[in-house]
CHARMM-style PDB file with segment names, atoms N, HN, CA, C and O in Angstrom:
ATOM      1  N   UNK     1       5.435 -21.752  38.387  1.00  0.00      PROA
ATOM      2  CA  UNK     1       5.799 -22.197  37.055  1.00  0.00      PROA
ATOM      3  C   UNK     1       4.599 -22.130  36.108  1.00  0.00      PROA
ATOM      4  O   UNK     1       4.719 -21.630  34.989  1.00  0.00      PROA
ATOM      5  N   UNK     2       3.650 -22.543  36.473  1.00  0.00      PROA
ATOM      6  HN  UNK     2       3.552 -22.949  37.382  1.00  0.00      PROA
ATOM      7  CA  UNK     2       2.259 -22.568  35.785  1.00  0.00      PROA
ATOM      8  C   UNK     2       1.721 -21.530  35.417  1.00  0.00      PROA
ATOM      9  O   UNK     2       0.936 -21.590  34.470  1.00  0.00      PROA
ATOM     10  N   UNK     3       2.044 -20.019  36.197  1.00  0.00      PROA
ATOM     11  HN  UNK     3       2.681 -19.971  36.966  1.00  0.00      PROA
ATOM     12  CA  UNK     3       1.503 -18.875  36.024  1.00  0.00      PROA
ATOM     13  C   UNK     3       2.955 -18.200  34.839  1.00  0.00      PROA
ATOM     14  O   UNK     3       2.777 -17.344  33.972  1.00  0.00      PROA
ATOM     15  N   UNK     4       3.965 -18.714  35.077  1.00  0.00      PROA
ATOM     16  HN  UNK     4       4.109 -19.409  35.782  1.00  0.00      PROA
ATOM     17  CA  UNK     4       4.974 -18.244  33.802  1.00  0.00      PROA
ATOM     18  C   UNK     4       4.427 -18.415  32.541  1.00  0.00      PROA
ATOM     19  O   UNK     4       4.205 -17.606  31.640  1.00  0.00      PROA
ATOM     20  N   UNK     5       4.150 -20.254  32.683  1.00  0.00      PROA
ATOM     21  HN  UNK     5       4.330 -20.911  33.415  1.00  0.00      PROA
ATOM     22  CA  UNK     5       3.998 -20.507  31.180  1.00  0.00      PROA
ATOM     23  C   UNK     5       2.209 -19.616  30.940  1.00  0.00      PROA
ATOM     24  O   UNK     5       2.036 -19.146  29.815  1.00  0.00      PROA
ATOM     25  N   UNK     6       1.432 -19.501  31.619  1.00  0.00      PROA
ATOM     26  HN  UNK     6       1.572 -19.883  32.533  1.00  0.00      PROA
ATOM     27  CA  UNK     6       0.354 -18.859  31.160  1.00  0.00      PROA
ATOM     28  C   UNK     6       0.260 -17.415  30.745  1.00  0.00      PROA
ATOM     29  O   UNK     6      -0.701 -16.879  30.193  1.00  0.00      PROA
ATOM     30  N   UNK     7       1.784 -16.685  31.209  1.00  0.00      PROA
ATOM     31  HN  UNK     7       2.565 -17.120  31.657  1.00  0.00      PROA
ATOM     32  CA  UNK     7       2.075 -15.399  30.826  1.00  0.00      PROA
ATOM     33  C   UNK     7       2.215 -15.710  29.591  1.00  0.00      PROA
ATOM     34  O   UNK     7       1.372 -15.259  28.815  1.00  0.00      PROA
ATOM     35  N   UNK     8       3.205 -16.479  29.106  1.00  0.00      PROA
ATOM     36  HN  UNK     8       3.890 -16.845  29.737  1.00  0.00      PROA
ATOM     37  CA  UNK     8       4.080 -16.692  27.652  1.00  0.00      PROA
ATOM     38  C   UNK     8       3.391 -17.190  26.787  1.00  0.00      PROA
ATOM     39  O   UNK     8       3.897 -17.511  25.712  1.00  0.00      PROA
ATOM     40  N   UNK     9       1.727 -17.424  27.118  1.00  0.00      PROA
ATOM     41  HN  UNK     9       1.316 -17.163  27.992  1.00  0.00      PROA
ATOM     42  CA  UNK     9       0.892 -17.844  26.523  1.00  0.00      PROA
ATOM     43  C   UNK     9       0.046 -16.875  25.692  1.00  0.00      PROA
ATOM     44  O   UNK     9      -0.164 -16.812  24.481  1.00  0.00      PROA
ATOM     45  N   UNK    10      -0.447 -16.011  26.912  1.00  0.00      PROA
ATOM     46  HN  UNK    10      -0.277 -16.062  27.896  1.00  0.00      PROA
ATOM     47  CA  UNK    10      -0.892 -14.352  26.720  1.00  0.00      PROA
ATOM     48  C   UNK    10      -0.154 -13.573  25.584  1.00  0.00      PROA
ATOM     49  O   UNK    10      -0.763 -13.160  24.596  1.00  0.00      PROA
ATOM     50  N   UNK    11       1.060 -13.408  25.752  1.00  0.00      PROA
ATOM     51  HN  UNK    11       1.555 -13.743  26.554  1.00  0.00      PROA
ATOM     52  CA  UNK    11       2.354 -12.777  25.415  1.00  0.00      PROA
ATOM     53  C   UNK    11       2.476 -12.864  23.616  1.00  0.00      PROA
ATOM     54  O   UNK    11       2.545 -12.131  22.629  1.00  0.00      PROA
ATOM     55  N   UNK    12       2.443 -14.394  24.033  1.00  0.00      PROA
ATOM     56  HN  UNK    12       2.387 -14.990  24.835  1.00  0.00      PROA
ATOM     57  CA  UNK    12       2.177 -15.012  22.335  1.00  0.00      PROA
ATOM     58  C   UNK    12       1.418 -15.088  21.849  1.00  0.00      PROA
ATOM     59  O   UNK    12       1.505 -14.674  20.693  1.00  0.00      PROA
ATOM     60  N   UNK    13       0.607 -15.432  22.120  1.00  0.00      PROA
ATOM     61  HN  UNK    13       0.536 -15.768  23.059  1.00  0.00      PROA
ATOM     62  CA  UNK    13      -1.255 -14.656  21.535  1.00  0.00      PROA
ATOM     63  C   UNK    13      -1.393 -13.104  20.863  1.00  0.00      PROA
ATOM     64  O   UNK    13      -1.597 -12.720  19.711  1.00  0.00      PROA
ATOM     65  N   UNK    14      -1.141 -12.274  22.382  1.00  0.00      PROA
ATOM     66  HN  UNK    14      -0.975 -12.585  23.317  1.00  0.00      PROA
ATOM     67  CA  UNK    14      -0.848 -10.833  21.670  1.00  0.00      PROA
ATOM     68  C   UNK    14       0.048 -10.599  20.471  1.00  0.00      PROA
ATOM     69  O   UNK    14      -0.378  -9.975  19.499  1.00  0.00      PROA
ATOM     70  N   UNK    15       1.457 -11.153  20.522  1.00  0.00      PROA
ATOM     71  HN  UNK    15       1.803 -11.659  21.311  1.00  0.00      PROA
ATOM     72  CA  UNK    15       2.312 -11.012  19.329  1.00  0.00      PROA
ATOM     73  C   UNK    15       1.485 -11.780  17.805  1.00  0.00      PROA
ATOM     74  O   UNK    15       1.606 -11.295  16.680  1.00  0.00      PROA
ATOM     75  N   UNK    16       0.842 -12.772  18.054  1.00  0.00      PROA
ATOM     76  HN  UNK    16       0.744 -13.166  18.968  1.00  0.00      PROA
ATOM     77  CA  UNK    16       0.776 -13.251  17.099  1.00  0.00      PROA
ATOM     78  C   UNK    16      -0.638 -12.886  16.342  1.00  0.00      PROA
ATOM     79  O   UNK    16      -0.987 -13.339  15.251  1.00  0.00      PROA
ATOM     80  N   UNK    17      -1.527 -11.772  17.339  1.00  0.00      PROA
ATOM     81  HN  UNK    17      -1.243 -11.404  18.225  1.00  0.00      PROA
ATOM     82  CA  UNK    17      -2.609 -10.820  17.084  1.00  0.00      PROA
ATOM     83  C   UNK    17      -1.947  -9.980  16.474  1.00  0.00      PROA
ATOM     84  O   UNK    17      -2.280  -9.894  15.292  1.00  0.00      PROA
ATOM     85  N   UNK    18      -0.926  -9.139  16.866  1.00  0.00      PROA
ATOM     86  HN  UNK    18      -0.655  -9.208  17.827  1.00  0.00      PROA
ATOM     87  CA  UNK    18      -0.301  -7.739  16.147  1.00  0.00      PROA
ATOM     88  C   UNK    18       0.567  -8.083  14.550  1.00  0.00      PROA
ATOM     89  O   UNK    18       0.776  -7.334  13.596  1.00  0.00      PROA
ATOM     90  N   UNK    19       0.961  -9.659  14.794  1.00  0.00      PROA
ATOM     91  HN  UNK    19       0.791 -10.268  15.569  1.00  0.00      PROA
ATOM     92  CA  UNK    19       1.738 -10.079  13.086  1.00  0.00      PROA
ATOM     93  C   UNK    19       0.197  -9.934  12.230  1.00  0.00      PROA
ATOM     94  O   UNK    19      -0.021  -9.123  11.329  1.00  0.00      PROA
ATOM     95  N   UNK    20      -0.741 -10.905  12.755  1.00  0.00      PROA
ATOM     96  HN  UNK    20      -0.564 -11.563  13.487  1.00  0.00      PROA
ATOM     97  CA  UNK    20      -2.073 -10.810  11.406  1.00  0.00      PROA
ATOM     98  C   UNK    20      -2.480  -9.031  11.535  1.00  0.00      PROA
ATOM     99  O   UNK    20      -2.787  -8.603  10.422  1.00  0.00      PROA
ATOM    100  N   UNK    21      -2.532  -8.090  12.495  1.00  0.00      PROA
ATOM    101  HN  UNK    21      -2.282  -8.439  13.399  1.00  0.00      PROA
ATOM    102  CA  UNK    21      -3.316  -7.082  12.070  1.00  0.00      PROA
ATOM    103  C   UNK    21      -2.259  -6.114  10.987  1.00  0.00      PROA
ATOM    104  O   UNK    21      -2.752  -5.511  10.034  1.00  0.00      PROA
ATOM    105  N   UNK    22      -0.826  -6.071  11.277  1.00  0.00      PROA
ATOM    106  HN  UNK    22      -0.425  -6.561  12.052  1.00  0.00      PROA
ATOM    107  CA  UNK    22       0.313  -5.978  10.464  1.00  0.00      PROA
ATOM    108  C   UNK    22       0.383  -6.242   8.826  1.00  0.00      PROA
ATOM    109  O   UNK    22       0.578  -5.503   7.861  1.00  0.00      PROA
ATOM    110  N   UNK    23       0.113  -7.752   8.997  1.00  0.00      PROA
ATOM    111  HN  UNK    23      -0.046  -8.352   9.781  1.00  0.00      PROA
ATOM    112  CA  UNK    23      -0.182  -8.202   7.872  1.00  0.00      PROA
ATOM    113  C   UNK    23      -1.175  -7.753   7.027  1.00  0.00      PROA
ATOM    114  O   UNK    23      -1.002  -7.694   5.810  1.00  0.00      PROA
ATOM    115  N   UNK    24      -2.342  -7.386   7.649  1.00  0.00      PROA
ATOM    116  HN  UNK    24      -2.482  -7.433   8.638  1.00  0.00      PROA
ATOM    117  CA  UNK    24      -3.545  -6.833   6.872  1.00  0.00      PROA
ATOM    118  C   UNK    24      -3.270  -5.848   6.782  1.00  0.00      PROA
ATOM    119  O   UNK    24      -3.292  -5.594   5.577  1.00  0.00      PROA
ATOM    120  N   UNK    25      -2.935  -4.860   7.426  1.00  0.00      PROA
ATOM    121  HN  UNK    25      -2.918  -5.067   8.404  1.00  0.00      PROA
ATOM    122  CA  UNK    25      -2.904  -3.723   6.802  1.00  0.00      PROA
ATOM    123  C   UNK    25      -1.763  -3.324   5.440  1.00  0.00      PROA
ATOM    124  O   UNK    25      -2.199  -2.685   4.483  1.00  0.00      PROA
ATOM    125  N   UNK    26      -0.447  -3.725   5.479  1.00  0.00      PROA
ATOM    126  HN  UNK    26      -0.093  -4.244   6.257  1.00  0.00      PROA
ATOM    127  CA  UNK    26       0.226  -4.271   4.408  1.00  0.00      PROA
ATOM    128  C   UNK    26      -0.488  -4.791   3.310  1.00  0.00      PROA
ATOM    129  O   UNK    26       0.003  -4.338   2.276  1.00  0.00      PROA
ATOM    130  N   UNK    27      -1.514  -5.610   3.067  1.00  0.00      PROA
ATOM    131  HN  UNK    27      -1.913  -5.979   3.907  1.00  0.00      PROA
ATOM    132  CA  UNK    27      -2.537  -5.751   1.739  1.00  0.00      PROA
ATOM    133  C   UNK    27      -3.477  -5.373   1.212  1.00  0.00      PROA
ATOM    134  O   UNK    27      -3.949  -5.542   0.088  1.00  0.00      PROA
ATOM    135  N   UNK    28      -3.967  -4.449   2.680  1.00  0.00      PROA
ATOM    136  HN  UNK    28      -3.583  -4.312   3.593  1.00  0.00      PROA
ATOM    137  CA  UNK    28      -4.749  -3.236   1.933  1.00  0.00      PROA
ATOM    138  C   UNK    28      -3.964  -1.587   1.777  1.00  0.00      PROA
ATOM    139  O   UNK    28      -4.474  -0.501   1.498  1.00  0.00      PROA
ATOM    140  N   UNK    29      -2.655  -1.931   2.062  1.00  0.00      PROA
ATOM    141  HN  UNK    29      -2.241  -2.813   2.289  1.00  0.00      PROA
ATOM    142  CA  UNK    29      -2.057  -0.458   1.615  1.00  0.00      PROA
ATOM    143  C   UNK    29      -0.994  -0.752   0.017  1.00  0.00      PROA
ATOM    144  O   UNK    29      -0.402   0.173  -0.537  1.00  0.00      PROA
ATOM    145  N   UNK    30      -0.959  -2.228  -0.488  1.00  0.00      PROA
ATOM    146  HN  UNK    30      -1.441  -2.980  -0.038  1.00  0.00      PROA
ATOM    147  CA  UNK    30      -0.892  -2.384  -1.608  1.00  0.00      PROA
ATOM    148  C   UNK    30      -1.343  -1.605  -2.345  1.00  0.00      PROA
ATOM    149  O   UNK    30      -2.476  -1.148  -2.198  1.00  0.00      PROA
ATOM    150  N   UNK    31      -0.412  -1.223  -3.474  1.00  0.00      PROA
ATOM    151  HN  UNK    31       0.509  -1.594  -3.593  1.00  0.00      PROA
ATOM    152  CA  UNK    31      -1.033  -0.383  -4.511  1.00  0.00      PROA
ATOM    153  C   UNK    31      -1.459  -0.957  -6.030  1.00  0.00      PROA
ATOM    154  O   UNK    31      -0.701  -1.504  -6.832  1.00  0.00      PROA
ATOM    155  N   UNK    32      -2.966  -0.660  -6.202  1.00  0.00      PROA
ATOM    156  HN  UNK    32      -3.581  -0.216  -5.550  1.00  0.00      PROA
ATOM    157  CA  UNK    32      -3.550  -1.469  -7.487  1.00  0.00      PROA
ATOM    158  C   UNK    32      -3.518  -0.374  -8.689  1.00  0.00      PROA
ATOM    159  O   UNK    32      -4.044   0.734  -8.579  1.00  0.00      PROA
ATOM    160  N   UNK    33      -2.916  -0.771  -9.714  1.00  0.00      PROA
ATOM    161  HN  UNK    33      -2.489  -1.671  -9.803  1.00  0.00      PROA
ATOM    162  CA  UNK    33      -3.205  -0.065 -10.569  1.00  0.00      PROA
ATOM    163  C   UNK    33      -4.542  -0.197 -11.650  1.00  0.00      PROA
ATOM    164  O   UNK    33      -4.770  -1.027 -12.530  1.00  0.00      PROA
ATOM    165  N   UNK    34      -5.286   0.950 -11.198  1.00  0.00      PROA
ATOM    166  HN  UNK    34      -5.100   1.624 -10.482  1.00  0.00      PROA
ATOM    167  CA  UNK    34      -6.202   1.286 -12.191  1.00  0.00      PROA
ATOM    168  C   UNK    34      -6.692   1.371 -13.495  1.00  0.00      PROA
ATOM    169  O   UNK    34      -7.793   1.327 -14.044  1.00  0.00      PROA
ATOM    170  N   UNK    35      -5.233   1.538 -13.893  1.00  0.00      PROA
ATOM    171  HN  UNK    35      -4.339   1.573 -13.446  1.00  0.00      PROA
ATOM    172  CA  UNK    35      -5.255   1.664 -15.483  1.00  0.00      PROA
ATOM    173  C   UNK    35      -5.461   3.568 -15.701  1.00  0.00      PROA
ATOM    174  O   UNK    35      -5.192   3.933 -16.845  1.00  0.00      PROA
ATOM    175  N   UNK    36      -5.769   4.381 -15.002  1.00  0.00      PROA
ATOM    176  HN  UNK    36      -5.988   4.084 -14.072  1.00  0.00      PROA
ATOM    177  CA  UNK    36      -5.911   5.606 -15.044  1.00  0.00      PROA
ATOM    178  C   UNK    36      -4.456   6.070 -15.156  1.00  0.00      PROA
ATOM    179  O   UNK    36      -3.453   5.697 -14.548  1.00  0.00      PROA
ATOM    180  N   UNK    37      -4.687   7.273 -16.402  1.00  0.00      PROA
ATOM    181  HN  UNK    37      -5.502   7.576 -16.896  1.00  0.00      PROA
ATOM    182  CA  UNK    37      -3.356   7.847 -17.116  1.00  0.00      PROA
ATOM    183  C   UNK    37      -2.988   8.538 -15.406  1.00  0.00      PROA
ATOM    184  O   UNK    37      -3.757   8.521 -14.445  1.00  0.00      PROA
ATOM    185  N   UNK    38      -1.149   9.279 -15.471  1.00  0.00      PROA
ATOM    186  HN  UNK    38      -0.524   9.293 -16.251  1.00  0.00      PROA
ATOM    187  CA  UNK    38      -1.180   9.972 -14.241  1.00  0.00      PROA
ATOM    188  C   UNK    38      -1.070  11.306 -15.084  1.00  0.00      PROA
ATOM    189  O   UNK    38      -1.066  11.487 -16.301  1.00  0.00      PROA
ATOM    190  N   UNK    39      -0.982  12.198 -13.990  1.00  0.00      PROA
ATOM    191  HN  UNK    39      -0.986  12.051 -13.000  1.00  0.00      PROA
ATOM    192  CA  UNK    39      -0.456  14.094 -14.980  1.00  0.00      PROA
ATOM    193  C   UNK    39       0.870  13.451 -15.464  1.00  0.00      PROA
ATOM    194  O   UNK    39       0.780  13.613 -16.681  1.00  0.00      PROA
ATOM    195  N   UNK    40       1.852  12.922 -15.275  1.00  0.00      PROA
ATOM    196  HN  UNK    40       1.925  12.790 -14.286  1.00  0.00      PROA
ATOM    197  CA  UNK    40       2.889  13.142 -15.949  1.00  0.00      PROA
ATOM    198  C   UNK    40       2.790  12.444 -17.225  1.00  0.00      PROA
ATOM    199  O   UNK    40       3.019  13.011 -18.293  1.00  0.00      PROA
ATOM    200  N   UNK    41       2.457  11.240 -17.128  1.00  0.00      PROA
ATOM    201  HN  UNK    41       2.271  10.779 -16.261  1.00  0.00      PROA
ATOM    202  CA  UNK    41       1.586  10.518 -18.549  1.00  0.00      PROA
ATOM    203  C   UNK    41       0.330  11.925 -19.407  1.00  0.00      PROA
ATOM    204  O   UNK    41       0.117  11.849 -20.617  1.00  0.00      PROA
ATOM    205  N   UNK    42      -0.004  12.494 -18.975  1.00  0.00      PROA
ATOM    206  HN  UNK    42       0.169  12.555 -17.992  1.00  0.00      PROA
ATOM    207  CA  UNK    42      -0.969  13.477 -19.771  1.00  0.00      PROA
ATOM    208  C   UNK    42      -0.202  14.445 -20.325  1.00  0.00      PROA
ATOM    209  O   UNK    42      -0.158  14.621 -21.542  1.00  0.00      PROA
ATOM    210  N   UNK    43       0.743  15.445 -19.105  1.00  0.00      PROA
ATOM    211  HN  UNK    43       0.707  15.302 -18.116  1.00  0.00      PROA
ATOM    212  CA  UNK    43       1.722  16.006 -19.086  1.00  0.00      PROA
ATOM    213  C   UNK    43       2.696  16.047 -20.072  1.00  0.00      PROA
ATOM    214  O   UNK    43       3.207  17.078 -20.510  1.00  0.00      PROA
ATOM    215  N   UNK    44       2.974  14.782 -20.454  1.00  0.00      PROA
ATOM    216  HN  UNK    44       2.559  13.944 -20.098  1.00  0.00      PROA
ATOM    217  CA  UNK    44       4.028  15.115 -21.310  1.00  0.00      PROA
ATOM    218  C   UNK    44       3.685  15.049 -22.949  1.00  0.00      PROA
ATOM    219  O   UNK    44       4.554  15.344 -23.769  1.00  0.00      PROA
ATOM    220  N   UNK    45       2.440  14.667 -23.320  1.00  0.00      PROA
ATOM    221  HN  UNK    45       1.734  14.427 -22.653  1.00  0.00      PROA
ATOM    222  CA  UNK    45       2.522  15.085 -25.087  1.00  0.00      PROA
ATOM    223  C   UNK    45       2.217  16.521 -24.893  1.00  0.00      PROA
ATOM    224  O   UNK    45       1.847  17.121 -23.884  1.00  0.00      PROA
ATOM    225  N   UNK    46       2.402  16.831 -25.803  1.00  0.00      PROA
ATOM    226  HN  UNK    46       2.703  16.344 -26.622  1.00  0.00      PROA
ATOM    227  CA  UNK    46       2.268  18.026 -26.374  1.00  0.00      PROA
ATOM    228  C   UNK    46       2.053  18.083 -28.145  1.00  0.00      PROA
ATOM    229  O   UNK    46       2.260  17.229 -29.007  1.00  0.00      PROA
ATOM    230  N   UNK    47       1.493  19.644 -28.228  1.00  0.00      PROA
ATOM    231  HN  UNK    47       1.325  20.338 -27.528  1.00  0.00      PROA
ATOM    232  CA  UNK    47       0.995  19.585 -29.496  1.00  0.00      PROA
ATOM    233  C   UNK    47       1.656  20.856 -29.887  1.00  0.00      PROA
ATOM    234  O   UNK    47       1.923  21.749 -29.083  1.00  0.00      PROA
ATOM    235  N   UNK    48       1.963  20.905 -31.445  1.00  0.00      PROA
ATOM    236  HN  UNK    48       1.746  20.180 -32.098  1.00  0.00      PROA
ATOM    237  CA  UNK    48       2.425  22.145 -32.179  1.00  0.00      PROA
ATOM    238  C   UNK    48       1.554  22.583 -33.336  1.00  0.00      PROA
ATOM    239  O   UNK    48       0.951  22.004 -34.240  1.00  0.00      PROA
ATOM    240  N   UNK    49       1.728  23.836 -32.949  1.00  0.00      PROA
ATOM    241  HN  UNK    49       2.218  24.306 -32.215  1.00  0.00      PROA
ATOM    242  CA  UNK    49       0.643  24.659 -34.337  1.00  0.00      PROA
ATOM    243  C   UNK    49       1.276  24.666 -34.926  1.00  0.00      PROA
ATOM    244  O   UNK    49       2.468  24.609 -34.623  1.00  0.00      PROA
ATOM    245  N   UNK    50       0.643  24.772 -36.617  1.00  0.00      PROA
ATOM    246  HN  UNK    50      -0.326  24.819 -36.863  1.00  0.00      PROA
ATOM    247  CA  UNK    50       1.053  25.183 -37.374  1.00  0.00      PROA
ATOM    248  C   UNK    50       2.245  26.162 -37.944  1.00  0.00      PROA
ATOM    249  O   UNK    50       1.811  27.306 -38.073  1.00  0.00      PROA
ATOM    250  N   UNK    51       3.507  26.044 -38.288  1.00  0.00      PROA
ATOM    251  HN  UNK    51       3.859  25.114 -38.183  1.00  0.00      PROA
ATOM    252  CA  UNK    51       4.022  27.089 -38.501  1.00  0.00      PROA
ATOM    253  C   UNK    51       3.468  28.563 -38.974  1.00  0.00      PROA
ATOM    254  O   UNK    51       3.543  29.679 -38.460  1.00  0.00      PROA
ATOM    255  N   UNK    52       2.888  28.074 -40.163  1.00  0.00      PROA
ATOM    256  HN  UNK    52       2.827  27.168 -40.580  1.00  0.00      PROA
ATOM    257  CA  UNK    52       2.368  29.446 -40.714  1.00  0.00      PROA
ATOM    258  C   UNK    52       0.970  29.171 -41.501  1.00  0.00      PROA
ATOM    259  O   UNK    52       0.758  28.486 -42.502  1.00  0.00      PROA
ATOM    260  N   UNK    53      -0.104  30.116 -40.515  1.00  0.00      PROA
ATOM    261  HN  UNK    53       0.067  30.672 -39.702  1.00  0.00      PROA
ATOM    262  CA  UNK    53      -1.480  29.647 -40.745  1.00  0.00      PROA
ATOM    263  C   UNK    53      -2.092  31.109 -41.077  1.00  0.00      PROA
ATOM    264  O   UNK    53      -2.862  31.688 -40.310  1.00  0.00      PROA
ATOM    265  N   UNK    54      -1.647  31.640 -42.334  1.00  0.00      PROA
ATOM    266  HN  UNK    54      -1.021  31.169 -42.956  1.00  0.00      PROA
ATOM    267  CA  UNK    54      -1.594  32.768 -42.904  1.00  0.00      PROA
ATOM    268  C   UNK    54      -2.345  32.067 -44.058  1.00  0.00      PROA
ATOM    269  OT1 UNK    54      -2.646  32.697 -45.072  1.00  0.00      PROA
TER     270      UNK     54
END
């Protein structure tokens, strides 16, 4: 009986090692925004010449 509960001890330790390393990696794969334009933000103005530059 003693060597059960010291498995389920192990067992739960490990699980509850793999939730925090889980967890961390989840807050460093958060995404921060920079404030940096993207191409499609650059991408989309556009500029027109002049009709007639005669």
């Amino acid at each position: 009986m003693a060597g059960e509960v010291e498995g389920l001890k192990v067992s739960l330790a490990g699980a509850q090692q793999k939730l925090a390393e889980l967890g961390e990696r989840d807050r460093r794969a958060a995404t921060v925004n920079l404030g940096i334009p993207s191409f499609r933000d650059i991408a989309g103005r556009t500029v027109t010449a002049a009709e007639n530059q005669t």
